[in-house]
Backbone bond lengths (Angstrom), bond angles and torsions (degrees), N, CA, C in turn:
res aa  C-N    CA-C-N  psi(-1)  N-CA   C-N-CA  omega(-1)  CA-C   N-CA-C  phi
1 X - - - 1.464 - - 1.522 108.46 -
2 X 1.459 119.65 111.21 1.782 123.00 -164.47 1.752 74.11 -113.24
3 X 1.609 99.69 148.91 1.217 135.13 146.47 1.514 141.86 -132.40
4 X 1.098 111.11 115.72 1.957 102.77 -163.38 1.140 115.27 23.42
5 X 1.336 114.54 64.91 1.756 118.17 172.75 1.773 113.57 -55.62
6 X 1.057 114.87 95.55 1.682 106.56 -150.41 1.930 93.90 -166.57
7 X 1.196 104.97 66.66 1.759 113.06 -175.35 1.336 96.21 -107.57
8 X 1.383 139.41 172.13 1.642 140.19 108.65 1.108 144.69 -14.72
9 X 0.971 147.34 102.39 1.800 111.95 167.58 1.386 107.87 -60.74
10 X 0.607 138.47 -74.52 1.862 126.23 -173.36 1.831 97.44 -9.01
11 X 1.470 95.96 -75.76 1.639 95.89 -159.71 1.691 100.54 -59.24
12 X 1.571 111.49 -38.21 1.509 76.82 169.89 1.042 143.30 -86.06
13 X 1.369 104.37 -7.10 1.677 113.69 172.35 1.772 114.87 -69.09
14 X 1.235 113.43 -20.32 1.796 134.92 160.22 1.740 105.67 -60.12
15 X 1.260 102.77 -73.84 1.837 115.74 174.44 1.457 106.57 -16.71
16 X 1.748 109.44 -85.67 1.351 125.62 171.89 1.360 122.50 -52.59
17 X 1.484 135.66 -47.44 1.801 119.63 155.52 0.951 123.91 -40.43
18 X 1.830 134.77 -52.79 1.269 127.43 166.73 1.460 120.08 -70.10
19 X 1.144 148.33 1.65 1.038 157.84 142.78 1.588 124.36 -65.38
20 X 0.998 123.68 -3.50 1.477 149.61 -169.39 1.506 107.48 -131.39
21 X 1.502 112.30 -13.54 1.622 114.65 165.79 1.598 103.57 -120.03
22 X 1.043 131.74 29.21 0.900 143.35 -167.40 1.513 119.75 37.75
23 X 1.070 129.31 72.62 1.428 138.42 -157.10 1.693 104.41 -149.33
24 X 1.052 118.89 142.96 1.620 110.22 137.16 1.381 126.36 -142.42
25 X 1.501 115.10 163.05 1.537 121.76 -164.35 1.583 113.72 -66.10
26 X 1.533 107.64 40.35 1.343 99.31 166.99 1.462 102.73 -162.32
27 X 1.599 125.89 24.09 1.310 157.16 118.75 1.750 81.65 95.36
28 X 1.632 104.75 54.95 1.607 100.04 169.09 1.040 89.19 -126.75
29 X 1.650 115.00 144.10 1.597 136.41 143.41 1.697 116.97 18.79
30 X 0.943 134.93 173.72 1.338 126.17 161.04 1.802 93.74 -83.45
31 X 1.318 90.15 -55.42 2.015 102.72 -159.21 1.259 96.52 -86.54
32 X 1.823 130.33 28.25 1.595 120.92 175.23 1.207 95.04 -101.15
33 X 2.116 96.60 141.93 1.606 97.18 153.83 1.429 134.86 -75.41
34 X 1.206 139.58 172.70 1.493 137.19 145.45 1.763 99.98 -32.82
35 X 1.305 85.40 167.52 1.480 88.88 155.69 1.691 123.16 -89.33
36 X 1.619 111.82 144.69 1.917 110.94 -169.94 1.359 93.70 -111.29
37 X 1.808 101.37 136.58 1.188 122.64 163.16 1.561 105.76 -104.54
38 X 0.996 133.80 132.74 1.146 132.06 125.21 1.779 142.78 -110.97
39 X 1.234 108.82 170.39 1.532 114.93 179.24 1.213 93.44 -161.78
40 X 1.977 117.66 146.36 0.835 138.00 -174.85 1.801 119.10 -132.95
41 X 1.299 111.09 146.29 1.433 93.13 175.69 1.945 107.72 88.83
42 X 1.342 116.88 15.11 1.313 106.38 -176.05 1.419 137.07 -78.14
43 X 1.563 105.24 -14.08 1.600 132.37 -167.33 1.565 96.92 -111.04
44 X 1.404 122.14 109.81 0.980 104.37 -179.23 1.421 111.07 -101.77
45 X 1.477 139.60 14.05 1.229 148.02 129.53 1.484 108.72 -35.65
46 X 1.224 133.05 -55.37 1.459 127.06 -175.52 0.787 147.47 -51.65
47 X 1.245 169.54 155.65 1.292 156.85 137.06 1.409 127.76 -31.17
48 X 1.094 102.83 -35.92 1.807 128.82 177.25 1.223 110.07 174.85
49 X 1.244 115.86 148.64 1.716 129.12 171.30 1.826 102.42 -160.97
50 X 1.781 92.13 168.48 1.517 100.93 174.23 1.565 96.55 -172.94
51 X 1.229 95.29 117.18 1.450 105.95 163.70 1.970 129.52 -82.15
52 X 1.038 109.98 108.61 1.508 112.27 -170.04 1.749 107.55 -110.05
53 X 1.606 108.71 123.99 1.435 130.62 177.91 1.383 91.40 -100.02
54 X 1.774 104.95 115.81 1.748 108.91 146.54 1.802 116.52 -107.72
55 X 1.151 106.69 95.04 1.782 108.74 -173.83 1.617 90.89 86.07
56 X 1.261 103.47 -132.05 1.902 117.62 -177.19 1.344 110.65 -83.38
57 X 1.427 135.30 -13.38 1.056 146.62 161.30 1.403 134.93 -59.27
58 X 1.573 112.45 80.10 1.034 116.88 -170.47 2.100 120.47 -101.57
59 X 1.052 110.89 125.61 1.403 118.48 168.66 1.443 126.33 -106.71
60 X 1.340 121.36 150.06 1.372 105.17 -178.41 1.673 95.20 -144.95
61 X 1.476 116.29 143.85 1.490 118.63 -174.44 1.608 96.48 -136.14
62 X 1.467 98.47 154.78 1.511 127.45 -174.30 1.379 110.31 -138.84
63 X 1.545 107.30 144.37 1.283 118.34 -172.77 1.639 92.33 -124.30
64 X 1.634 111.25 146.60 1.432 130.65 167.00 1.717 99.84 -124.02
65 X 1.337 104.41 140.63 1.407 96.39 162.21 1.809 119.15 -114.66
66 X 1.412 136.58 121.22 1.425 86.90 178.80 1.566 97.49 -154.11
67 X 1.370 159.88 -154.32 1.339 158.16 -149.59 1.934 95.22 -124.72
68 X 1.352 96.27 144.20 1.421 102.11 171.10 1.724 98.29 -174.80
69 X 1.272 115.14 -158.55 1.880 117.34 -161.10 1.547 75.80 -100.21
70 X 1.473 101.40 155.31 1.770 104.01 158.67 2.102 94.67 -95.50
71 X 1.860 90.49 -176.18 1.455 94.55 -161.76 1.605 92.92 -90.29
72 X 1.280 103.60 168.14 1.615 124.68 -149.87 1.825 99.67 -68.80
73 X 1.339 120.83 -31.49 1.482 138.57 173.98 1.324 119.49 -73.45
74 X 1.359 119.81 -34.89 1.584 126.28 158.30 1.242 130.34 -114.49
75 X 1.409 126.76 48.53 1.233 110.73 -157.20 1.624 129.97 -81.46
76 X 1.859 96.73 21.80 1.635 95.05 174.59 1.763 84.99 -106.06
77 X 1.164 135.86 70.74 1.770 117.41 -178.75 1.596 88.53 -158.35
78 X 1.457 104.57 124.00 1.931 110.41 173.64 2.156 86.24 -58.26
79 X 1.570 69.62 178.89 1.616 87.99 -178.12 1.530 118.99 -136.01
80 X 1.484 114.88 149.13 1.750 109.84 -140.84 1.874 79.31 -120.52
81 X 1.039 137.93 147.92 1.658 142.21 162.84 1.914 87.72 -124.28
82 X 1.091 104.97 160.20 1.667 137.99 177.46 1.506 119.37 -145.99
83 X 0.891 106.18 86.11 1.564 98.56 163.85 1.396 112.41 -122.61
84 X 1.853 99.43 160.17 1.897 107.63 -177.34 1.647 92.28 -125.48
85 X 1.208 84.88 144.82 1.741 114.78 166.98 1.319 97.22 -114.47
86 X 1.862 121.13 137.55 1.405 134.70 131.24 1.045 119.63 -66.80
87 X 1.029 152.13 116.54 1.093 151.53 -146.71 1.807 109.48 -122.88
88 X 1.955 108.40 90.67 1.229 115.17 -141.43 1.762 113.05 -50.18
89 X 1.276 120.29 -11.06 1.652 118.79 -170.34 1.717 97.10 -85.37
90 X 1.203 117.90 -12.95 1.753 123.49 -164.83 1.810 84.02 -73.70
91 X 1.653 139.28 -56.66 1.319 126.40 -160.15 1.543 92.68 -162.02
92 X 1.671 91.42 154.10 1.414 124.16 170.62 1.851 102.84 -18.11
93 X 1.377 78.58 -62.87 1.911 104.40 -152.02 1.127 93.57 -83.20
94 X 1.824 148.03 8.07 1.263 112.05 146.89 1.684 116.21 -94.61
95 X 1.408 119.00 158.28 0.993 118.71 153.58 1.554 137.26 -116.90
96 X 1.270 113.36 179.61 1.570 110.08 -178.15 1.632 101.01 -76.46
97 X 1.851 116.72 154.90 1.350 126.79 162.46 1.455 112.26 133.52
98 X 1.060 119.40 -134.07 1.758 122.38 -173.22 1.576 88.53 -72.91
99 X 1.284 107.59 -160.32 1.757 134.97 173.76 1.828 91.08 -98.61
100 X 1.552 102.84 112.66 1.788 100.58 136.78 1.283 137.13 -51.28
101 X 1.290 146.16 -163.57 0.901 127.26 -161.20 1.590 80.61 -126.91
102 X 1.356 138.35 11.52 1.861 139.13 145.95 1.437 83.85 -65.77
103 X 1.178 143.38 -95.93 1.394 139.65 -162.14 1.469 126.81 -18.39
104 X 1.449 102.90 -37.08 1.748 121.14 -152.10 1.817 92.89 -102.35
105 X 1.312 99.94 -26.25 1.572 114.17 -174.44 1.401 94.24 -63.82
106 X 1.331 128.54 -66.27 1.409 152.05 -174.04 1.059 116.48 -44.51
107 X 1.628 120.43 -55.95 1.607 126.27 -178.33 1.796 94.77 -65.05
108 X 1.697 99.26 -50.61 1.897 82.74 -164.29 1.747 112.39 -60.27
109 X 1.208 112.86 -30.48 1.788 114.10 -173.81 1.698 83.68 -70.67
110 X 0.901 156.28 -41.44 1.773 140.52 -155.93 1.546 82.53 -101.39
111 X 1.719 169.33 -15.26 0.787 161.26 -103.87 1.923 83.08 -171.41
112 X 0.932 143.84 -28.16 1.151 122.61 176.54 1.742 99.61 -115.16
113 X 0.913 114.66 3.70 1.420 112.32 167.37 1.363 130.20 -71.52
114 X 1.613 95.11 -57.82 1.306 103.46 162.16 1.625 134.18 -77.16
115 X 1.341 95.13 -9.24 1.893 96.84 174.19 1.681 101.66 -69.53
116 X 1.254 117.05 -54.63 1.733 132.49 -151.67 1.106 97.41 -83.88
117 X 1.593 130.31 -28.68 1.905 124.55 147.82 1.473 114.05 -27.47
118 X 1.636 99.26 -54.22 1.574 113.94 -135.10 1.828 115.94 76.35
119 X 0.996 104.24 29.84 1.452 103.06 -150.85 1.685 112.35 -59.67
120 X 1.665 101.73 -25.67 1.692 100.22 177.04 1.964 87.88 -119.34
121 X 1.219 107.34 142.77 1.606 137.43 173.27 1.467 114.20 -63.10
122 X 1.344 117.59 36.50 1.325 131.93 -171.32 1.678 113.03 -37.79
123 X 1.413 104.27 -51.80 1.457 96.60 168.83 1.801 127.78 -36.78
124 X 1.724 113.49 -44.98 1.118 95.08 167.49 1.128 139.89 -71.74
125 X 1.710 114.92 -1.87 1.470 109.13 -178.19 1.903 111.43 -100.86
126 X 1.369 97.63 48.56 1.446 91.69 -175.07 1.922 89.21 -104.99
127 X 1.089 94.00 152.84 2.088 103.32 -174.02 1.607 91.33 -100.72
128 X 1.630 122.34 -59.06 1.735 121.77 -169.27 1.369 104.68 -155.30
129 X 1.641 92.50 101.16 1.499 97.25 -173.85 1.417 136.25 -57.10
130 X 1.700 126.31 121.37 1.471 139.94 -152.46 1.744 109.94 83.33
131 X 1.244 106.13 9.26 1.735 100.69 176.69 1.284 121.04 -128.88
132 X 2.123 118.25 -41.68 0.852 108.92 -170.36 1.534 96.59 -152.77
133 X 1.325 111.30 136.70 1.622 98.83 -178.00 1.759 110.15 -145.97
134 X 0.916 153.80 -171.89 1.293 146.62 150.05 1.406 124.82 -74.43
135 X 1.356 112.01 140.89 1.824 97.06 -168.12 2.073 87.38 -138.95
136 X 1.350 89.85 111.51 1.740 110.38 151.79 0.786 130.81 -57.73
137 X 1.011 135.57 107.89 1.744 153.24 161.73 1.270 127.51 -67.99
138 X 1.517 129.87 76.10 1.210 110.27 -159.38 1.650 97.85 -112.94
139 X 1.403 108.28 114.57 1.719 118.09 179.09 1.823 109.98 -101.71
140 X 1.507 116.74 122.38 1.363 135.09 176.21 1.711 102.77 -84.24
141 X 0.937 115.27 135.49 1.491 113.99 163.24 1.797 85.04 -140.48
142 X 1.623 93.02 124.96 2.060 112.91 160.51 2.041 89.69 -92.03
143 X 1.491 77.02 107.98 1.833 82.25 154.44 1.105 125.00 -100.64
144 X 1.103 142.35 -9.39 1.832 145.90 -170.66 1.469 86.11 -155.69
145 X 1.679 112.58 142.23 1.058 117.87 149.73 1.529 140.30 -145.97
146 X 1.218 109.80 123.79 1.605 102.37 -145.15 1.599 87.39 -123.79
147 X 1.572 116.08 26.13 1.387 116.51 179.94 1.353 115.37 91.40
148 X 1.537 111.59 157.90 1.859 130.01 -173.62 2.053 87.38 57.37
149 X 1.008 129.59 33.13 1.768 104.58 141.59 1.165 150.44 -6.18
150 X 1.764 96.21 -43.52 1.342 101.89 -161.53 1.816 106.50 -109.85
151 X 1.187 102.69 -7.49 1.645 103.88 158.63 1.181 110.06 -74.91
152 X 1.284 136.52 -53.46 1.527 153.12 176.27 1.470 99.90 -44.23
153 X 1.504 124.43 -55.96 1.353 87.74 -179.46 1.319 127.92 -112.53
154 X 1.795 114.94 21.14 0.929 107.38 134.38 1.274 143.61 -74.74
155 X 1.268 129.39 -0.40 1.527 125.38 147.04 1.314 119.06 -89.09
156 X 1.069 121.28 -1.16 1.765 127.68 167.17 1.792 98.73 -70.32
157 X 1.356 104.48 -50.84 1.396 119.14 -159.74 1.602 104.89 -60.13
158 X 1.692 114.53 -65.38 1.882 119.00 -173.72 1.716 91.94 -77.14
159 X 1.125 144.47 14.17 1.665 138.50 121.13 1.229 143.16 -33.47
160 X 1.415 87.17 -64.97 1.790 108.94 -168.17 1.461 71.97 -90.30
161 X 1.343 156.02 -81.30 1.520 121.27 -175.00 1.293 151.05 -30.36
162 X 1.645 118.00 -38.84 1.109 125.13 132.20 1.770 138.48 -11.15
163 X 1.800 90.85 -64.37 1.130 104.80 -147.11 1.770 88.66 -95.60
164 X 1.196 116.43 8.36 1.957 114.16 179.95 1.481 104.70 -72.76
165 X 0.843 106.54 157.59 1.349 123.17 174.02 1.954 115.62 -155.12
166 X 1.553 103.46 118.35 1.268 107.92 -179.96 1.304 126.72 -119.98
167 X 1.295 140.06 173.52 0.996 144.22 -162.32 1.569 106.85 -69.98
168 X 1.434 126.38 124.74 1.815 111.69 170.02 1.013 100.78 -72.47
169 X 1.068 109.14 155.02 1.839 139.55 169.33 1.533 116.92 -162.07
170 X 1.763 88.67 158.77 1.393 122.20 171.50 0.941 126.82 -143.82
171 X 1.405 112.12 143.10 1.669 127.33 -174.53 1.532 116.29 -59.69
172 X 0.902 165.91 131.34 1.449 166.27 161.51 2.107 107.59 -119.58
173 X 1.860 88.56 97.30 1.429 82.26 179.38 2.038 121.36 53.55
174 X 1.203 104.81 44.89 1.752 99.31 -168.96 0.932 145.15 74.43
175 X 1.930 96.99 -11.63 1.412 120.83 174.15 1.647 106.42 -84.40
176 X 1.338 111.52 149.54 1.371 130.12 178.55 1.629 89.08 -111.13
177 X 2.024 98.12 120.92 1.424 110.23 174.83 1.762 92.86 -137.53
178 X 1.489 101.07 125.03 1.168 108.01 162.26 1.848 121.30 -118.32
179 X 1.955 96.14 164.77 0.818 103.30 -161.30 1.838 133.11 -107.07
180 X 1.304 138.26 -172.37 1.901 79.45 -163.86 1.893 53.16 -110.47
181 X 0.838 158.67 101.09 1.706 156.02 93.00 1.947 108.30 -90.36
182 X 1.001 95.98 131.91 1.552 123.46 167.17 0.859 109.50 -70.56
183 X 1.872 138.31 142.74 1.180 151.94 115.10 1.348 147.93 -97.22
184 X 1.410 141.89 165.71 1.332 126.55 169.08 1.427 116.69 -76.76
185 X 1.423 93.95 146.77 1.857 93.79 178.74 1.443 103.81 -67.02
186 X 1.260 106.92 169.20 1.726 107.44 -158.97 1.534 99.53 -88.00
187 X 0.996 117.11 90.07 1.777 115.66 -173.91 1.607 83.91 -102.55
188 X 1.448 100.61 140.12 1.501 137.24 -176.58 1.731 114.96 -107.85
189 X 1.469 102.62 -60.35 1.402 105.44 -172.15 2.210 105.08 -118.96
190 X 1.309 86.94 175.38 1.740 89.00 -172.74 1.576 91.92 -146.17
191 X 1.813 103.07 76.75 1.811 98.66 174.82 1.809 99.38 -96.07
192 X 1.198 106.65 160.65 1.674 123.72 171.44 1.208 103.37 -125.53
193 X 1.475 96.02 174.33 1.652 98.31 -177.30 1.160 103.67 -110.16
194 X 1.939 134.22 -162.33 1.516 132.49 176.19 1.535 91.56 -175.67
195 X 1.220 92.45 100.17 1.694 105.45 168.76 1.786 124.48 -79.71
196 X 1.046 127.03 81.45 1.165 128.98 -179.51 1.681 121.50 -65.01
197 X 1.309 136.16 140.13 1.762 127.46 162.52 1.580 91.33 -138.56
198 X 1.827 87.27 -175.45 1.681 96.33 -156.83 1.476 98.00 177.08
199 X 1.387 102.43 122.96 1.772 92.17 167.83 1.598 112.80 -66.13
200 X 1.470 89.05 -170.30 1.688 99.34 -166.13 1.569 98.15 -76.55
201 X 1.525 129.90 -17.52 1.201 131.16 -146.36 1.931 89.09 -155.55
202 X 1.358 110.30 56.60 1.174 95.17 178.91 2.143 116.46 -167.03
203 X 1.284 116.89 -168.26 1.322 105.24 172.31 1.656 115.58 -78.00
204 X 1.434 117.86 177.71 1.486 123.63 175.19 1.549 98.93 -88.65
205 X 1.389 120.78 151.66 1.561 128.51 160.24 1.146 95.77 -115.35
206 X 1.680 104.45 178.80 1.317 97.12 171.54 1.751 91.93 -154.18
207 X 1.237 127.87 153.31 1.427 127.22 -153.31 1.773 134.50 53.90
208 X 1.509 95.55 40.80 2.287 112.04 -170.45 0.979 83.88 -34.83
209 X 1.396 118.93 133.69 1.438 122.88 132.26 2.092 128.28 -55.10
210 X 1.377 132.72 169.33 1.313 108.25 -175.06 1.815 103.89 -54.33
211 X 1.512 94.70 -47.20 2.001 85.18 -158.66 2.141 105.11 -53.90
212 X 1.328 96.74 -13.56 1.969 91.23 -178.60 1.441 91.83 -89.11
213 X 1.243 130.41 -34.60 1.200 113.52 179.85 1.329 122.33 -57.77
214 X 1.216 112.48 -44.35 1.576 124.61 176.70 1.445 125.95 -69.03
215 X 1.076 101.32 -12.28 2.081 134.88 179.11 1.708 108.72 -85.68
216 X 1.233 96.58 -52.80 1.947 104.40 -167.76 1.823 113.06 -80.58
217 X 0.944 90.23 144.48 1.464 90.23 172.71 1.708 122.01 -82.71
218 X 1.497 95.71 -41.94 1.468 107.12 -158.05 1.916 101.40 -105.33
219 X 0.919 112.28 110.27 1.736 115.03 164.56 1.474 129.35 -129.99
220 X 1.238 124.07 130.49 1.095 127.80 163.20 1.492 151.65 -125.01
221 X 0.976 150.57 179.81 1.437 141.82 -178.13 1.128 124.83 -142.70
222 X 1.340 105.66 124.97 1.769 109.30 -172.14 1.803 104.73 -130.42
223 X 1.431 92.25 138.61 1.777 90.00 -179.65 1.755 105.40 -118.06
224 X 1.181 106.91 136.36 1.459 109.74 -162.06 2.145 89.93 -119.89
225 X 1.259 117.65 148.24 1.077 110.97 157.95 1.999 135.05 -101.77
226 X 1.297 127.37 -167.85 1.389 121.79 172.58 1.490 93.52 -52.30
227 X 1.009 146.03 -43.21 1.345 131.91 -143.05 1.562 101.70 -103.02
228 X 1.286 132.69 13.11 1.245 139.60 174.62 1.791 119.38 70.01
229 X 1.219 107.28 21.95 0.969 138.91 -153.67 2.207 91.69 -97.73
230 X 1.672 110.27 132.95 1.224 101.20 174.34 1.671 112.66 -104.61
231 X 1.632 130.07 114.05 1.229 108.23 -175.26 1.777 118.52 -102.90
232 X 0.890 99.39 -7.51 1.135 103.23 -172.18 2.192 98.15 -149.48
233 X 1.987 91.06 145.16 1.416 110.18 162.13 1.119 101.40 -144.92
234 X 1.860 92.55 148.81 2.311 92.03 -176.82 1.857 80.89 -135.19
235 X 1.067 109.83 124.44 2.044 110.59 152.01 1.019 93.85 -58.88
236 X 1.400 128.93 163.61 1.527 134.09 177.80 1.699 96.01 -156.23
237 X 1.573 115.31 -53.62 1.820 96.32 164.13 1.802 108.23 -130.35
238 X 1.173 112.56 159.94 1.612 115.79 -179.63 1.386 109.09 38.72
239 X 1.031 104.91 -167.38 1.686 125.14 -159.21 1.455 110.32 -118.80
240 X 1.393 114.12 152.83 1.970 132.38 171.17 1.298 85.11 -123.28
241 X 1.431 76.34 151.33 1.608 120.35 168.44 1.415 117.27 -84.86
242 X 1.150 156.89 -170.87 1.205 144.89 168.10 1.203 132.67 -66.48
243 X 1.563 106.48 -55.95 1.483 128.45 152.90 1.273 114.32 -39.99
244 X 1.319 119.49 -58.14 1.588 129.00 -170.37 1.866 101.83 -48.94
245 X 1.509 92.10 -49.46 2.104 89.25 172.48 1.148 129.23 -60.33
246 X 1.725 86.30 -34.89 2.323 79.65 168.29 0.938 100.31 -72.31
247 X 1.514 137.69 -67.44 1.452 122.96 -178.15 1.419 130.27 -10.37
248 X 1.363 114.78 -62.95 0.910 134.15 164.20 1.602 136.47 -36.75
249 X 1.239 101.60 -55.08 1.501 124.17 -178.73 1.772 107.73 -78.35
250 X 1.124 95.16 -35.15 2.168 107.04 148.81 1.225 110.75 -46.45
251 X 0.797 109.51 -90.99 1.971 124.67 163.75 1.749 123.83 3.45
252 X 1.421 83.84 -59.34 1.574 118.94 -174.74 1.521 127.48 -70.53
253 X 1.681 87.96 -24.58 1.574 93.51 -167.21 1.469 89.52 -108.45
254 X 1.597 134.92 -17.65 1.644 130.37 -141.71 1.594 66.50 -106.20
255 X 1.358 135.84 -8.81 1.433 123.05 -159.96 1.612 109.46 -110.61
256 X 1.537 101.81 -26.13 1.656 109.07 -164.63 1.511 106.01 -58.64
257 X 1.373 103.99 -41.67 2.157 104.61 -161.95 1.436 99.90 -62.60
258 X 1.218 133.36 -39.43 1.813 131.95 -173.27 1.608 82.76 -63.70
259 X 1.365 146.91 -69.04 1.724 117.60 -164.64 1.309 100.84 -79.62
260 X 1.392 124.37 -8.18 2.018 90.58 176.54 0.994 111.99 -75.56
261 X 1.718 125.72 -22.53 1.593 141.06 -142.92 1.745 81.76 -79.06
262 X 1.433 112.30 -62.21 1.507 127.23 -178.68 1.544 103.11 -33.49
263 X 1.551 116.62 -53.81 1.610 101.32 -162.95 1.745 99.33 -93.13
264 X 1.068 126.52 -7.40 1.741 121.06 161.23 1.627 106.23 -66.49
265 X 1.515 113.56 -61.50 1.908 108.23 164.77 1.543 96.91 -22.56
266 X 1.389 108.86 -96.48 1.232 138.33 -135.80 1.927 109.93 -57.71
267 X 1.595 108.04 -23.05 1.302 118.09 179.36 1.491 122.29 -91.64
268 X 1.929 94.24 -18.01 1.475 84.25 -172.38 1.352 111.37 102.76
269 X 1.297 111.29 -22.84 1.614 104.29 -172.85 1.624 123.54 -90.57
270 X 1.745 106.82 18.73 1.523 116.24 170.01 1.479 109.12 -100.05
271 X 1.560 108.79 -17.92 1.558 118.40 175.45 1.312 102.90 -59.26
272 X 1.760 109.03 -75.93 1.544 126.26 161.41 1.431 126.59 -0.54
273 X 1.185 94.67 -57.36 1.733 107.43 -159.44 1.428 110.25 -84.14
């Protein structure tokens, strides 16, 4: 995944020295995040949404809920779509038109995260199995981007899931009868993601800002869930070594509970529990 590859050498030749003294040019931790904003609930057309700021990096996700066929292999299981928009005023390097394949990169890493969770209970949202089922809409828009995207909207993303709310219903004889009481969509699991980079000759970070992004060679992303569980890994620049993946996947998991803790705050579901 390349983005306006377009740094200094100075600054990156700065990036990588302090990174090799264990430092970085914005006097955070190696393994510290930005600081996280969130807000939830902003679209009130939606079903659910939540926009999440890490540093200047802002994402915002939306949920639709609405009836369509399930797929020909499951046809008692609702059905989940993911797509990401760059959203061309967020950076240089996006532009207007279809999805690049940064876009397509994005939906599938937040799109296989939540399948290999199970993260929403799809089975219950089927209405008549092979005919009619519920189908999720889950739309990413990156509005600012100052780098790590794809953590941002994966906690934008198990948010605006969280935070949906749909109509109850029941079947009557094949009939679809709904009810005017609200519920939560059946969310099961609460995975995040953890974008790690690293020079070729150097320590792991974890949350690059753009100028480390544009500095490092090697980055990756791993999404771990509440249950410590790893479901998903994407390479995104250069290559690990073997070690470097356990490393990594260390990293990932000693790192995951500080953003799940954030989306239990932020959902309500530490009140709940």
């Amino acid at each position: 995944m390349k983005t306006f590859r377009v740094v200094s050498q100075l600054v990156r030749s700065r990036i990588i020295s302090m990174l090799k003294e264990g430092s970085r040019i914005d006097d955070r931790g190696l393994l510290d995040y930005r600081p996280i904003d969130v807000k939830c609930g902003l679209i009130s057309r939606a079903n659910g949404s939540a926009q999440v700021s890490i540093g200047s990096t802002k994402v915002l996700a939306g949920v639709k809920v609405g009836i369509g066929e399930p797929f020909s292999d499951v046809p008692d299981q609702g059905v989940l779509a993911v797509n990401a928009e760059l959203v061309p005023l967020a950076s240089p390097a996006f532009e207007p038109g279809p999805p690049d394949e940064t876009a397509i990169e994005l939906a599938r890493v937040i799109d296989r995260t939540l399948r290999e969770t199970k993260t929403i209970d799809l089975k219950s949202l089927c209405i008549e199995p092979g005919r009619r089922v519920f189908v999720v809409f889950l739309d990413i828009y990156v509005l600012d981007h100052d780098g790590n995207f794809i953590d941002a909207s994966a906690l934008a993303s198990i948010l605006a899931l969280l935070n949906t709310r749909i109509r109850k219903f029941s079947i009557d004889e094949g009939e679809l009868r709904y009810e005017e009481e609200y519920v939560p969509l059946p969310v099961l699991h609460t995975p995040v993601t953890i974008t790690l980079a690293k020079p070729d000759d150097g320590p792991f970070i974890v949350d690059p800002n753009l100028e480390e992004e544009l500095s490092l060679d090697n980055r990756v992303c791993i999404s771990v869930d509440e249950l410590g569980r790893i479901c998903a890994i994407q390479k995104l620049d250069g290559s690990l070594s073997v070690d470097e993946v356990f490393e990594v996947v260390s990293i990932a998991c000693k790192t995951a509970p500080k953003l799940i803790e954030i989306v239990r705050r932020e959902s309500g579901l530490d009140a709940g529990s």
